[in-house]
C-alpha positions as CSV (number, residue, x, y, z in Angstrom):
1,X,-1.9,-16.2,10.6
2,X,-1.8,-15.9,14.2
3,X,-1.2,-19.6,15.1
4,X,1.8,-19.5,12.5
5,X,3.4,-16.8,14.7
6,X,2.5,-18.0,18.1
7,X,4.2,-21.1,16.5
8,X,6.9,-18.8,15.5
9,X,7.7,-17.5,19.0
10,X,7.6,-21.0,20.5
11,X,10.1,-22.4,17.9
12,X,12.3,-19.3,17.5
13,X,11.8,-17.4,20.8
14,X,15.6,-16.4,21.1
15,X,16.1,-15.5,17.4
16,X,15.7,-12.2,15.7
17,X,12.3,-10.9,14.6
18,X,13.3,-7.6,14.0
19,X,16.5,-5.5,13.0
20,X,15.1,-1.8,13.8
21,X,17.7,1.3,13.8
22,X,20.6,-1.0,14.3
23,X,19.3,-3.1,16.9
24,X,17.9,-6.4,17.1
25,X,15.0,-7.7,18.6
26,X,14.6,-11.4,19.7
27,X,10.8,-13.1,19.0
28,X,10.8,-13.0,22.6
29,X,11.7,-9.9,23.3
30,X,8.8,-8.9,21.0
31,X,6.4,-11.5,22.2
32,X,6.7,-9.4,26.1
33,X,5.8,-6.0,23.8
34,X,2.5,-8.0,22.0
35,X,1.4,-9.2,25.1
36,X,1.4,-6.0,27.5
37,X,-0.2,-4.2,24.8
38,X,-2.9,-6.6,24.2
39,X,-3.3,-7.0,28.0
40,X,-3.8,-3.3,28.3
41,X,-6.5,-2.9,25.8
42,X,-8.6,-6.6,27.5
43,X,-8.5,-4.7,30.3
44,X,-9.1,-1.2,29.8
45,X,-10.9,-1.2,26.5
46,X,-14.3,-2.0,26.3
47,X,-15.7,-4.6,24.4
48,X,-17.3,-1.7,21.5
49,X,-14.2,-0.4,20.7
50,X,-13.6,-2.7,17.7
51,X,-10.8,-0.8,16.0
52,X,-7.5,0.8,17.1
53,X,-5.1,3.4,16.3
54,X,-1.5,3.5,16.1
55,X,0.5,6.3,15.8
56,X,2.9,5.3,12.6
57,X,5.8,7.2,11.9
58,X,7.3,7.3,8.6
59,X,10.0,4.7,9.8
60,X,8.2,2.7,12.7
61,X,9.8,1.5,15.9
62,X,9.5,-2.1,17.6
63,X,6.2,-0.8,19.7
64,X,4.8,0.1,16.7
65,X,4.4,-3.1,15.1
66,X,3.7,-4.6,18.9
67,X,0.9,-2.5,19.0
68,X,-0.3,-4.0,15.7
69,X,-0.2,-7.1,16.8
70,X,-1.4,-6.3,20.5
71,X,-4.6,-5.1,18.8
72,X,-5.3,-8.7,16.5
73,X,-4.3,-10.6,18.9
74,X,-6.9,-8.9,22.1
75,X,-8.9,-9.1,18.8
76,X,-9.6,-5.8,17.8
77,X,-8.6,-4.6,14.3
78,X,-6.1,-1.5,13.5
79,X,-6.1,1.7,12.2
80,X,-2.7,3.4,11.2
81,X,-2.1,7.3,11.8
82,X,0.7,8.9,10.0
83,X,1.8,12.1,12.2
84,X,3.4,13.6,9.3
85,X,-0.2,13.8,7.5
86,X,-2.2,16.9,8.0
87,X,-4.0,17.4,10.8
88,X,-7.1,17.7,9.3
89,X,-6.7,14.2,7.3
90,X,-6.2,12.5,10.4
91,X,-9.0,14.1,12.2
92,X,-11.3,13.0,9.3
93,X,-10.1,9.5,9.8
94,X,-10.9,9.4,13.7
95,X,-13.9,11.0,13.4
96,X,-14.8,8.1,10.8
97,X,-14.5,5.4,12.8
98,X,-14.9,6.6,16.3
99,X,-11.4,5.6,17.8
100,X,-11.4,6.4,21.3
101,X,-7.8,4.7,21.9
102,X,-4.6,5.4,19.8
103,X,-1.1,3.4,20.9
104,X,2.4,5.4,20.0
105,X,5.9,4.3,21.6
106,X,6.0,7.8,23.3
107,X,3.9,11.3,23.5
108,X,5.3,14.4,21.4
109,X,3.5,17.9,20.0
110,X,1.9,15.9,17.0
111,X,0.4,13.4,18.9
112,X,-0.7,15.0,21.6
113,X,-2.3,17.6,19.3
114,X,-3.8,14.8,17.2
115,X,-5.5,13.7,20.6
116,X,-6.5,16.9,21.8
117,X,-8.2,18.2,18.5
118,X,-10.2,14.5,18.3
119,X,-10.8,13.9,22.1
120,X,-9.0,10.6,22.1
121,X,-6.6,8.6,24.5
122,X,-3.3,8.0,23.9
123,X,-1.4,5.2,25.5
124,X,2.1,5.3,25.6
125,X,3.6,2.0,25.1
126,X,6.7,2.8,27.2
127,X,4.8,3.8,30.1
128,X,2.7,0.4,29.7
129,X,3.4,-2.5,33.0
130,X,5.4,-5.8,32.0
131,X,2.6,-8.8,31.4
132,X,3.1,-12.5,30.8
133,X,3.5,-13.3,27.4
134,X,0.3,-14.6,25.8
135,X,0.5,-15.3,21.8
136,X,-2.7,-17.6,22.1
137,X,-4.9,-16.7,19.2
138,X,-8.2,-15.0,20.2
139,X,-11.8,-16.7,19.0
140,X,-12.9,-13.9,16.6
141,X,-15.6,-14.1,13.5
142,X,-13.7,-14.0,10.6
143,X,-15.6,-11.5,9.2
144,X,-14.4,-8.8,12.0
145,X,-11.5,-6.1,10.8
146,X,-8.1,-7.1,10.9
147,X,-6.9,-3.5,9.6
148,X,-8.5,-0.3,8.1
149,X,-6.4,1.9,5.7
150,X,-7.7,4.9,4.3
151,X,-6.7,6.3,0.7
152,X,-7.3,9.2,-1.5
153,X,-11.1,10.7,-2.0
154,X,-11.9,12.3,-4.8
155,X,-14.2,14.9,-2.4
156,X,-11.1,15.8,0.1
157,X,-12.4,13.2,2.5
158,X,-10.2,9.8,2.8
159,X,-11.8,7.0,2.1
160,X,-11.9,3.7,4.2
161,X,-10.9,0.4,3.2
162,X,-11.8,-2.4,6.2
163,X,-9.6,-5.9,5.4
164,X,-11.3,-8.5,7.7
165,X,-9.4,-11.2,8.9
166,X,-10.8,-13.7,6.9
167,X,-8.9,-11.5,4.1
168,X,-6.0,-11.1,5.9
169,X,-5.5,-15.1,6.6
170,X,-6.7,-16.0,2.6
171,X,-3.7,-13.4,1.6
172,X,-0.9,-15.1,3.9
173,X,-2.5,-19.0,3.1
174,X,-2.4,-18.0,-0.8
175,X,1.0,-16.1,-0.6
176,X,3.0,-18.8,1.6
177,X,1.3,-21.6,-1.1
178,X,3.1,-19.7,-4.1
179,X,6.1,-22.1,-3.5
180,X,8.6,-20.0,-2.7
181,X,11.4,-21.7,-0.2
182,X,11.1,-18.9,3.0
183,X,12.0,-20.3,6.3
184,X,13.8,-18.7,9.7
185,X,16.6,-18.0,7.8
186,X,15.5,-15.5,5.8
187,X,16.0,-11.8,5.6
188,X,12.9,-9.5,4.8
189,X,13.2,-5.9,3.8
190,X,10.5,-3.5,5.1
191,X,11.1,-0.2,3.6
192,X,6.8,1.3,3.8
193,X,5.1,3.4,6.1
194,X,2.3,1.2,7.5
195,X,-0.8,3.3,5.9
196,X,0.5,1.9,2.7
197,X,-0.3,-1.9,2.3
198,X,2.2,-3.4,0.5
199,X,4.0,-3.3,4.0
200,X,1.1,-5.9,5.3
201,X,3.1,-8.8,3.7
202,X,6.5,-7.2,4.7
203,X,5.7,-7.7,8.9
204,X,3.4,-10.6,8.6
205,X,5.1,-13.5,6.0
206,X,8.3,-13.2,7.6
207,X,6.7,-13.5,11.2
208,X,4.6,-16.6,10.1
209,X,8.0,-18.7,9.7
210,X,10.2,-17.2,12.1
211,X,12.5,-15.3,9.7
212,X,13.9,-11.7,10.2
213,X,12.3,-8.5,9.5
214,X,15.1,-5.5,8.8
215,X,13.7,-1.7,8.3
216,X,15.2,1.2,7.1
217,X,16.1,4.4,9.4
218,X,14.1,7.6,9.4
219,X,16.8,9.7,8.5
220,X,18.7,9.8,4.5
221,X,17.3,9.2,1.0
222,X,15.1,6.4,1.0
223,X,16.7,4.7,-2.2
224,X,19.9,4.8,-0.8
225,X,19.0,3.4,2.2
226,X,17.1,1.0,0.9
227,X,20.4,-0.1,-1.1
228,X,22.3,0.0,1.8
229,X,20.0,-2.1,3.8
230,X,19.9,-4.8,0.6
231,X,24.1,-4.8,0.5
232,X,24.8,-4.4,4.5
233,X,22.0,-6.8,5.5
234,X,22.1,-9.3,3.2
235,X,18.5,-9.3,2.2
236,X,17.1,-12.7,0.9
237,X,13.8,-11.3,0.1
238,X,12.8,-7.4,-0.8
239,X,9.5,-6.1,-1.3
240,X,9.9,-2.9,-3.2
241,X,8.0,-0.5,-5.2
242,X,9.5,-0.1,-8.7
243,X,10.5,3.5,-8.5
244,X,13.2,2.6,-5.9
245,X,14.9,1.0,-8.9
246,X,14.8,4.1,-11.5
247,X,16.5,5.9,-8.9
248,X,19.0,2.5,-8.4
249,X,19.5,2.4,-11.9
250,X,22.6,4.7,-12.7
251,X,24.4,2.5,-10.2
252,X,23.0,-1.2,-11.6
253,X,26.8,-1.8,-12.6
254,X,27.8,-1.9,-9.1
255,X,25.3,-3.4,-7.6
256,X,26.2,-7.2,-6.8
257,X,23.1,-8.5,-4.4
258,X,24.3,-12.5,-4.7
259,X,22.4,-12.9,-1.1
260,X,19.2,-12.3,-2.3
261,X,16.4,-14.9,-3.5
262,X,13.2,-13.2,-4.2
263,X,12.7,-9.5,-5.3
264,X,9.4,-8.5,-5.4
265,X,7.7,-5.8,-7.0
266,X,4.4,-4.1,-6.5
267,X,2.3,-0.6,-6.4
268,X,3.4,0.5,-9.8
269,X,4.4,-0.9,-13.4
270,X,7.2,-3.0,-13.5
271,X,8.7,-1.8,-16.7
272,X,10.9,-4.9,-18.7
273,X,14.3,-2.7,-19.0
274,X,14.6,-2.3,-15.3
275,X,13.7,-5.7,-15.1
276,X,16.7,-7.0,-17.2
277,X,18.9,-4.6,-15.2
278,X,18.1,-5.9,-11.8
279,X,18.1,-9.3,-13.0
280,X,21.9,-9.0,-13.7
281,X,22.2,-7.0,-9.9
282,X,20.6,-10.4,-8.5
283,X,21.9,-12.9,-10.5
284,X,20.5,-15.6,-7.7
285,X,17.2,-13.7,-7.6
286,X,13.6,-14.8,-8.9
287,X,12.1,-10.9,-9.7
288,X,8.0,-11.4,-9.3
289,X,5.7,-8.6,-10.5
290,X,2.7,-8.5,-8.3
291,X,-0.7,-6.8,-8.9
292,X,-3.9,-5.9,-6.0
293,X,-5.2,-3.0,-5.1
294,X,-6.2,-1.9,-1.2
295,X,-9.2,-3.7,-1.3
296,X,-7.8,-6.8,-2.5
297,X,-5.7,-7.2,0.4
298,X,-2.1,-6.3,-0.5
299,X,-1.6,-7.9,-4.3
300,X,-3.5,-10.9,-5.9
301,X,-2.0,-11.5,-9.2
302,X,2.0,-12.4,-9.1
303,X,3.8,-13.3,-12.4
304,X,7.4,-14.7,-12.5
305,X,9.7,-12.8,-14.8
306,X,12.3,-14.1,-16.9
307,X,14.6,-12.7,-19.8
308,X,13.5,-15.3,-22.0
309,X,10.1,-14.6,-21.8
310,X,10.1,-11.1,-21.6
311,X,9.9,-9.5,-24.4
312,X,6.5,-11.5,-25.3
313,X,5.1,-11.0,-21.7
314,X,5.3,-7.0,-21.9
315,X,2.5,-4.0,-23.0
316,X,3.7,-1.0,-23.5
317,X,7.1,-1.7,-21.5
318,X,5.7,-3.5,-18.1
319,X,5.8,-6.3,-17.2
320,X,3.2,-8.7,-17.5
321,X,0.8,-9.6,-13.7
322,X,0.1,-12.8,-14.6
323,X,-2.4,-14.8,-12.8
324,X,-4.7,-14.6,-9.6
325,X,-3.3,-16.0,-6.5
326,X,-5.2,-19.3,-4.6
327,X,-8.5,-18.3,-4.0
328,X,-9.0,-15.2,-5.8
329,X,-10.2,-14.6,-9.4
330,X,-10.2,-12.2,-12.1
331,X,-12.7,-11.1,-15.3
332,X,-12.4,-8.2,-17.9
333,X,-15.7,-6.6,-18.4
334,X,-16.8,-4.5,-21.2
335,X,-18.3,-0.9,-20.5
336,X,-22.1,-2.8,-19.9
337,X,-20.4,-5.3,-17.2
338,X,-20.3,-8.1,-19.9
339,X,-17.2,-10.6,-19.5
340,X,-15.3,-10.5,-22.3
341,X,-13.7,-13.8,-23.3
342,X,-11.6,-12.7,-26.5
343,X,-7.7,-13.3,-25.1
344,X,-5.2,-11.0,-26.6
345,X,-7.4,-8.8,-28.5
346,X,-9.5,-6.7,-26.4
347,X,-9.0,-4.4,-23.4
348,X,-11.6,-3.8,-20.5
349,X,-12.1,-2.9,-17.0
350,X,-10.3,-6.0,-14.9
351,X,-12.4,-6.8,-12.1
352,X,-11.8,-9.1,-9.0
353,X,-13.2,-11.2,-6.2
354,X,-12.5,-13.9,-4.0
355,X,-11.7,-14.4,-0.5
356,X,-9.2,-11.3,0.0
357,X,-11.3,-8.9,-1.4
358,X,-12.7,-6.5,1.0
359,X,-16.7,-6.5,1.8
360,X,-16.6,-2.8,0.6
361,X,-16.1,0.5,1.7
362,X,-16.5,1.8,5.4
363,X,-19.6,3.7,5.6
364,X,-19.9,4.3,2.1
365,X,-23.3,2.9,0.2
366,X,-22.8,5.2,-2.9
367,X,-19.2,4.0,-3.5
368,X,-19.7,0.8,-2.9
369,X,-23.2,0.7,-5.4
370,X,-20.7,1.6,-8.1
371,X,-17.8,-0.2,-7.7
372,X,-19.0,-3.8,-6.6
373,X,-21.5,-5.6,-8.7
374,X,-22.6,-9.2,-9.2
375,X,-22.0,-11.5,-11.9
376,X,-22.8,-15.6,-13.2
377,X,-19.3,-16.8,-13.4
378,X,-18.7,-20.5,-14.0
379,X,-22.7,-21.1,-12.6
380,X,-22.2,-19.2,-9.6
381,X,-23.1,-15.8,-9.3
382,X,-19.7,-13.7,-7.4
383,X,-19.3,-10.2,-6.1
384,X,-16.7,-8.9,-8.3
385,X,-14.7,-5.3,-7.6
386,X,-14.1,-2.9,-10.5
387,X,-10.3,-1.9,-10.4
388,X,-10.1,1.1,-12.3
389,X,-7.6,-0.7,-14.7
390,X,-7.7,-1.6,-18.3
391,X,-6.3,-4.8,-19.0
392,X,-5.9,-7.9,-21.2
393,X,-5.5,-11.7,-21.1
394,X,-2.8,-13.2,-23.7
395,X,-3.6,-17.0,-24.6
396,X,-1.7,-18.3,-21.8
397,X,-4.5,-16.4,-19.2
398,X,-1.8,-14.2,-18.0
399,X,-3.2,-10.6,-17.3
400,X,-1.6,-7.5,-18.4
401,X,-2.1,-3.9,-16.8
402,X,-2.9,-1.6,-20.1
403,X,-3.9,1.9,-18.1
404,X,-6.2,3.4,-15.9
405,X,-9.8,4.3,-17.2
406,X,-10.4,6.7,-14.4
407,X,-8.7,9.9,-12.6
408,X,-6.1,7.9,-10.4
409,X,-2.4,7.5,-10.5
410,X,-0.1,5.7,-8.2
411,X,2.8,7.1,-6.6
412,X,5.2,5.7,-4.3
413,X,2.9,3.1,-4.6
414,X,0.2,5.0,-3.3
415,X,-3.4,5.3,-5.1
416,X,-4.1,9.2,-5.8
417,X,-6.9,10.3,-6.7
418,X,-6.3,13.4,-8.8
419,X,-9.2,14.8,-7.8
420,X,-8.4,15.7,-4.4
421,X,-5.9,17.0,-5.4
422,X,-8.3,19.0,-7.6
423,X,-10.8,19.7,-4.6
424,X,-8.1,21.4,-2.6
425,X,-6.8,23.5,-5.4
426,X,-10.3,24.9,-6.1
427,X,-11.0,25.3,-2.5
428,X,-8.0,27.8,-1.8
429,X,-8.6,29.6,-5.6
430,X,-12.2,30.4,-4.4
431,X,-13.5,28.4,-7.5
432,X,-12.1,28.5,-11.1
433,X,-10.7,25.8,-13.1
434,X,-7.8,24.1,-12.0
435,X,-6.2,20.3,-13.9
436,X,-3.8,17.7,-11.8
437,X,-2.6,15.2,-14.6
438,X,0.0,12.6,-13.8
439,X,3.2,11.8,-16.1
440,X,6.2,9.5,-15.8
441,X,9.9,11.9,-16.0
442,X,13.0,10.7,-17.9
443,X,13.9,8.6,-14.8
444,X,10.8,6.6,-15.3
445,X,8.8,8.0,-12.3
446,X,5.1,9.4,-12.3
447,X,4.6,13.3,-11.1
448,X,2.2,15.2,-10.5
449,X,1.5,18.4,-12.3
450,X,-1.4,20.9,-11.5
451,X,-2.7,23.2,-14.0
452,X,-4.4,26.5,-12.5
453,X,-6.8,29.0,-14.8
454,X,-6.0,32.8,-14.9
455,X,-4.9,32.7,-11.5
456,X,-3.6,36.1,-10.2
457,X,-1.7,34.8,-7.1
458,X,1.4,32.5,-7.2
459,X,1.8,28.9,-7.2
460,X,4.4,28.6,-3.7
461,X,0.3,30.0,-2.0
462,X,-1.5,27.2,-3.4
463,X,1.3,24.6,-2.8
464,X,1.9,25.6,0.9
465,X,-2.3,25.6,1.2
466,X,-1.6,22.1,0.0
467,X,1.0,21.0,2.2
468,X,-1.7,21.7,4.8
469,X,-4.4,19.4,3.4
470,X,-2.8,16.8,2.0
471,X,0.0,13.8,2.5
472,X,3.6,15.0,1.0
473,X,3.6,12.5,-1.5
474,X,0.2,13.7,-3.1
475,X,2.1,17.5,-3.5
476,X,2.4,17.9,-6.9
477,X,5.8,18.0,-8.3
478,X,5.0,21.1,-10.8
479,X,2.5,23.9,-10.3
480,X,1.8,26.1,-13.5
481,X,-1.1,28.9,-13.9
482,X,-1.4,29.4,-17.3
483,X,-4.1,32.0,-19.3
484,X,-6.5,29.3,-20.6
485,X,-7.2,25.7,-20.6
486,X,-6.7,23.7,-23.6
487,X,-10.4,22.2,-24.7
488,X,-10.6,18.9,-27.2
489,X,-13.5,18.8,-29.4
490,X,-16.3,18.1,-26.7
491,X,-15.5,21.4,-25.1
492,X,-13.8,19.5,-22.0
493,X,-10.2,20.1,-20.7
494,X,-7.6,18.5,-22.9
495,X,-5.6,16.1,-20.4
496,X,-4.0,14.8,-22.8
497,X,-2.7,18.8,-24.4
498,X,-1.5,19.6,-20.7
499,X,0.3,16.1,-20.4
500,X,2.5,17.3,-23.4
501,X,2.6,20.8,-21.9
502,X,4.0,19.8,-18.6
503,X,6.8,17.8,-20.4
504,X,7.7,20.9,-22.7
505,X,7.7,22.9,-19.0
């Protein structure tokens, strides 16, 4: 991946790689930012300090995606910080992995407290001396980090997920061998915050052939900006997560996007009616659904969707994830780990491997005894990952998503695990029962809703205690205290009851 955008800057060095708040920046012009970065951190950082911060605001600047590549290409790996997060999130994550270096474009209250309260050193790319460019690839084992995100914990503490950059290179080799026509003259949307993964593909594809990369402003609503970005720009190729288009979709009859080429969607079900709306928004368009978790390394699984197709390539209303990308595969398992091979009639856990797939949690043995496991598949034994999700093969070998068997929801495109959500509830109630269940609303979008037992304070206490623990997408939407808990016949809470309670609300 780094050759491709060395090449990039030799080919392209005057054109735009980035379209940031209005402005453009030339390869070139970025190519100076890379370089004093990554000469900064061969000089001053020792050869230990394997991983990186960077301060990443909700919309990022041009020295924020320098610093990114600064870091790979001095050949350390990265770790996004969001300053919007808690304090006490991001403290968990340095303290995890020992970052004694975090990059931002300049110093502000956040950040500075962020580096005060974890005794690190923040280097203010602004401030940094001009270098001579240098985009030659460093000689790094594959197996070192490229990037480390951290997600949801079930126990309050953010977990770690290290993509090496064997991972990272198999994702881009696989992705750019789909067959889909992107060159320099292309126009990518970027419209994530850089601790969610989906925006891996959104800086680096584009990058890796010289095209454009255009990203939204900090201020507005994000749909709307992310329409007027589409119309304004000219977008030939959008990355989004569906739940921008629920929102889009009272104004689908206006929409005319004849510019655009590829839309594609991941992080949440692609449901077939918005599908068939879009498709008529961008009538030029190929719409791809695309499937991975985290620790697959962006998405693995891309299916093409079409009108003609689509009502036999849906379950429940999404759109089918079709098959795995070059060098990845993909198994249902039963409940005792056994592959099951009947196609279209039975639903199990789908599991994954190949060379994207993560080699497992950071610093985390327990979770990583229960999640990976080891399989015969085709005569060779693999390490396969459990997803989490139900799914199914039809006859073709196309997979479909069919649920969650666990406690997790996605929002925003973001993996949640409900029981942090939980944890931090309980924490501030001094104990008693409290229930986070996730639901989609008439617009088609998943909430939140937390339950709390016989609760004698109010619900604006617990949800500003949880504005203080946890991201602002992971606040629930809906906080109710209600006298008692529903139980179903095993005496547990009744999900399900408070689902249907929630909607009634």
């Amino acid at each position: 991946m780094l050759e491709k955008i060395h090449q990039s800057y030799i080919k392209f060095a005057n054109r735009n790689a980035f379209y940031i708040n209005g402005v453009y920046y030339s390869y070139e012009q970025f190519a100076q930012l890379v370089s004093k970065i990554r000469n900064y951190i061969e000089i001053n950082c020792s050869g230990s300090e394997k991983l990186v911060g960077i301060i990443a605001k909700q919309s990022p600047e041009i020295e924020t995606y320098a610093a990114i590549y600064g870091c790979l290409f001095s050949g350390r790996g990265y770790v996004p910080i969001n300053p919007a997060n808690p304090l006490s999130r991001n403290s968990s994550i340095l303290e995890q992995t020992g970052i004694k270096t975090i990059f931002c474009k300049k110093k502000d209250d956040l950040i500075t407290e962020i580096a005060s309260t974890n005794n690190v050193k923040i280097v203010s790319v602004d401030e940094l001396p001009t270098a001579k460019i240098n985009l030659q690839p460093p000689i790094v084992d594959e197996n070192e980090i490229a990037y480390l995100l951290f997600t949801s914990g079930s126990t309050g503490i953010p977990k770690g997920v290290p993509i090496t950059r064997k991972n990272l290179n198999s994702f881009v080799d696989a992705f750019l061998r789909l067959g889909y026509n992107v060159n320099e003259n292309d126009r990518f949307l970027q419209m994530f915050e850089l601790t969610f993964d989906f925006s891996v593909v959104c800086y680096t594809v584009p990058l890796c052939v010289g095209a454009c990369i255009y990203t939204l402003p900090a201020e507005g609503v994000k749909f709307a900006n992310v329409y007027m970005a589409l119309e304004e720009n000219e977008i030939t190729f959008a990355c989004m997560v569906p739940s921008v288009l629920s929102y889009l979709t009272p104004y689908f009859d206006e929409i005319k996007l004849e510019k655009m080429r590829y839309s594609l969607f991941c992080g949440e079900t692609l449901l077939d009616q918005i599908a068939q709306g879009w498709s008529k928004c961008t009538p030029n368009a190929k719409i791809i659904n695309a499937y991975g978790p985290t620790e697959a390394t962006v998405f693995c699984l891309v299916y093409e969707w079409n009108s003609e197709n689509s009502p036999i390539k849906t379950f429940n209303g999404g759109v089918c994830i079709g098959k795995p990308m070059e060098n990845m595969g993909a198994i249902i398992v039963d409940e005792n780990s056994k592959i099951i091979t009947n196609k279209s009639t039975e639903k199990g856990e789908l599991c994954l491997s190949g060379k994207q797939l993560t080699p497992g949690y950071w610093n985390n043995d327990d979770k990583n005894s229960k999640t990976f496991f080891r399989t015969i598949l085709n005569g060779e034994e693999e390490i396969f990952y459990r997803t989490g999700d139900l799914a199914f093969q039809d006859e073709d070998g196309d997979f479909f998503f069919a649920g969650r068997i666990d406690n997790q929801i996605k929002i925003q495109g973001f993996r949640i695990e409900l029981g942090e959500i939980e944890h931090f509830a309980r924490e501030f109630i001094k104990g008693g029962n409290v229930a986070a269940v996730g639901y989609q609303n008439s617009f088609g979008n998943m909430q939140i809703h937390l339950f709390v037992e016989n609760y004698n304070g109010t619900s604006l206490e617990i949800e500003e205690h949880l504005k203080l623990k946890i991201p602002e997408y992971m606040v629930p939407s809906y906080i109710s205290i209600i006298p008692s808990f529903p139980l179903n016949e095993n005496g547990k809470i009744d999900r399900k009851k408070l689902i249907s309670m929630g909607k009634e609300l």
